[in-house]
C-alpha beads as a LAMMPS data file, in Angstrom:
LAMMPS data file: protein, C-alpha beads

107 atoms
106 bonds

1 atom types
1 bond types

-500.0 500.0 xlo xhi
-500.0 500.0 ylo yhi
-500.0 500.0 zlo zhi

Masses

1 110.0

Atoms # bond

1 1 1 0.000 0.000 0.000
2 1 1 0.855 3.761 -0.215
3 1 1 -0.053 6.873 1.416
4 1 1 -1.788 9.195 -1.536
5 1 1 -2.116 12.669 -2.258
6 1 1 -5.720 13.648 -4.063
7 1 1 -5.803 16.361 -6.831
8 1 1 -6.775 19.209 -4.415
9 1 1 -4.728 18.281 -1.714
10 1 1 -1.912 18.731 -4.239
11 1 1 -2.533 21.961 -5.870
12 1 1 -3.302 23.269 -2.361
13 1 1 0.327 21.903 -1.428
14 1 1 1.654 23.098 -4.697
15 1 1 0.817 26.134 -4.238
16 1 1 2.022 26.779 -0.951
17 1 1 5.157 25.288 -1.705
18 1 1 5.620 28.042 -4.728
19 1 1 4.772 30.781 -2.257
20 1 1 7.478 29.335 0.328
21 1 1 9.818 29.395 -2.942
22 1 1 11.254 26.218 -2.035
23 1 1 10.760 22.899 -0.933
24 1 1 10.236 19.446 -2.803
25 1 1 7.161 18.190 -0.915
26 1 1 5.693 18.011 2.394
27 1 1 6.228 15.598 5.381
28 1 1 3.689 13.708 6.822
29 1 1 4.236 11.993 9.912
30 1 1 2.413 11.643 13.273
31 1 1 3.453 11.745 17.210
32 1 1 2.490 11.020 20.635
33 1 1 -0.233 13.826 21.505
34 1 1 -3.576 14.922 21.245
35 1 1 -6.909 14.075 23.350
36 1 1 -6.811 10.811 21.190
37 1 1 -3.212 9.570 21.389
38 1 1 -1.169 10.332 18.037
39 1 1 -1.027 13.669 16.397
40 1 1 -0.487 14.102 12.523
41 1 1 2.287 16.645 11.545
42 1 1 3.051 18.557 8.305
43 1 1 5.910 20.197 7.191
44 1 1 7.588 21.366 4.110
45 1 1 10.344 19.449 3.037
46 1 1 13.612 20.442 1.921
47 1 1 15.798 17.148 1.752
48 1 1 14.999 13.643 2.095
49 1 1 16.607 11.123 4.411
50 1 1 17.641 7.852 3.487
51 1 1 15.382 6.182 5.619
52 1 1 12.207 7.953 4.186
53 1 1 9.422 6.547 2.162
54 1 1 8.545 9.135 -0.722
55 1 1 4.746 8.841 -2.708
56 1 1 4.181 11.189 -5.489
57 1 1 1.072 12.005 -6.652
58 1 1 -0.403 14.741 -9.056
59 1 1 3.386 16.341 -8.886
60 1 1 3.977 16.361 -5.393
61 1 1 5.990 14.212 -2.930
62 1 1 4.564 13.010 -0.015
63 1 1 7.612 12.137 2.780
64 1 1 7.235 9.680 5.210
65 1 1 9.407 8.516 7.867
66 1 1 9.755 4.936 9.184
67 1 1 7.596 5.247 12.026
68 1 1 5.442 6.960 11.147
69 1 1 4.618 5.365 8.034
70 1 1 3.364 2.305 10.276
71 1 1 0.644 4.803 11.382
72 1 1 0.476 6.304 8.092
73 1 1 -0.328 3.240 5.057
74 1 1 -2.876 3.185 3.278
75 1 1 -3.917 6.908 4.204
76 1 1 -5.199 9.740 1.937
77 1 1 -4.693 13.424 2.243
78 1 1 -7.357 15.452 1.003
79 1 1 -7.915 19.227 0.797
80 1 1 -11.375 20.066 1.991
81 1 1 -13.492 23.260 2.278
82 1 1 -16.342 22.941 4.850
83 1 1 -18.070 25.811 5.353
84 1 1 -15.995 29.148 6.368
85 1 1 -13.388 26.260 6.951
86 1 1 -10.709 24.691 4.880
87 1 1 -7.936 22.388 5.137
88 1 1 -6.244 18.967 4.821
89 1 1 -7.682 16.014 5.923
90 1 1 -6.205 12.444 6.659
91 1 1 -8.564 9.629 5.819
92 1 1 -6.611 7.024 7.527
93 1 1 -7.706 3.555 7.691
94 1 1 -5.793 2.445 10.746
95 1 1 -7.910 5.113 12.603
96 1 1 -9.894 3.244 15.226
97 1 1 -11.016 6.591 16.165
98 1 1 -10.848 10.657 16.426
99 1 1 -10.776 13.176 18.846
100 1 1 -13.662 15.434 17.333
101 1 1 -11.606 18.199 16.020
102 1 1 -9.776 15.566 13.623
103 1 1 -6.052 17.234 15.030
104 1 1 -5.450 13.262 16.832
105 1 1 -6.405 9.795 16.404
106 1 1 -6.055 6.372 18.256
107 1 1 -4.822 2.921 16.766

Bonds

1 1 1 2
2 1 2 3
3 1 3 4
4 1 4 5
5 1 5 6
6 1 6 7
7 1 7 8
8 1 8 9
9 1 9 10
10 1 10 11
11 1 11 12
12 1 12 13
13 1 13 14
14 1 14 15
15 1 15 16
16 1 16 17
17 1 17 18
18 1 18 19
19 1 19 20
20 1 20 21
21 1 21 22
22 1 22 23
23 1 23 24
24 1 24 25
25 1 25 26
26 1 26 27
27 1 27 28
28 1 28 29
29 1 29 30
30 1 30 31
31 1 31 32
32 1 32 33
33 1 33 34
34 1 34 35
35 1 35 36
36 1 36 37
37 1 37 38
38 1 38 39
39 1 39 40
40 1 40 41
41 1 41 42
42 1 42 43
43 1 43 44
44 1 44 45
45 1 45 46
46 1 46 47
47 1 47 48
48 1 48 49
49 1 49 50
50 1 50 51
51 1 51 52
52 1 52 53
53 1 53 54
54 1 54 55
55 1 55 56
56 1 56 57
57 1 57 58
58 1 58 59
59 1 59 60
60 1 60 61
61 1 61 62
62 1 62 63
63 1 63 64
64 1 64 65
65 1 65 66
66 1 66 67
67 1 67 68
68 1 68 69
69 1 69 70
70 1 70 71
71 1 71 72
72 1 72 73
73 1 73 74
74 1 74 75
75 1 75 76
76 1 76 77
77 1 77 78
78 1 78 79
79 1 79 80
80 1 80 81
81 1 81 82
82 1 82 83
83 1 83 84
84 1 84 85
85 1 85 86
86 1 86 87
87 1 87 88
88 1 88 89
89 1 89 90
90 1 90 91
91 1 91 92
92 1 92 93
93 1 93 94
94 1 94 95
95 1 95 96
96 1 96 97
97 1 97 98
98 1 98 99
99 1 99 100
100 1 100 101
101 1 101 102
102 1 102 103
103 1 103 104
104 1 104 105
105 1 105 106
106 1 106 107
């Protein structure tokens, strides 16, 4: 399996990666936090360890480290607008559940 990247997820990365100026993609990975357990975190890549798992999708590269990607397979990232509200979401099938903002989840 791999984690994905849908089409609006990735111009919404894209473009935020053009307006940093650099970057090659965006990290995904997750920690120990939140009201649920684990935590996803983002950040904008500038160099990829040898260690790390890289998906592409629509253009961009999605890096994932070991751990993490344990946590991670089989998820999609999506760009959503709900509302006044917009932002990635993780659809992650090893969810057993979600703290109600969507920030954490539990395995």
């Amino acid at each position: 399996m791999a984690v994905t990247i849908t089409e609006a997820a990735a111009k919404h990365v894209g473009s935020q990666l053009a307006n940093r100026g650099s970057g090659i993609g965006v990290r995904v990975g997750v920690r120990t936090s939140g009201c649920s357990g684990m935590a996803y975190v983002l950040e904008f890549v500038d160099s990829i360890d040898e260690h790390d798992s890289v998906f592409e999708d629509h253009g961009v590269k999605v890096i994932i480290d070991p751990k993490s990607l344990v946590y991670l397979e089989g998820t999609e990232l999506d760009f959503v607008k709900e509302g006044l509200n917009e932002g990635l979401k993780f659809n992650n099938p090893n969810a057993a559940s979600e703290c109600g903002c969507g920030e954490s989840f539990h395995v």
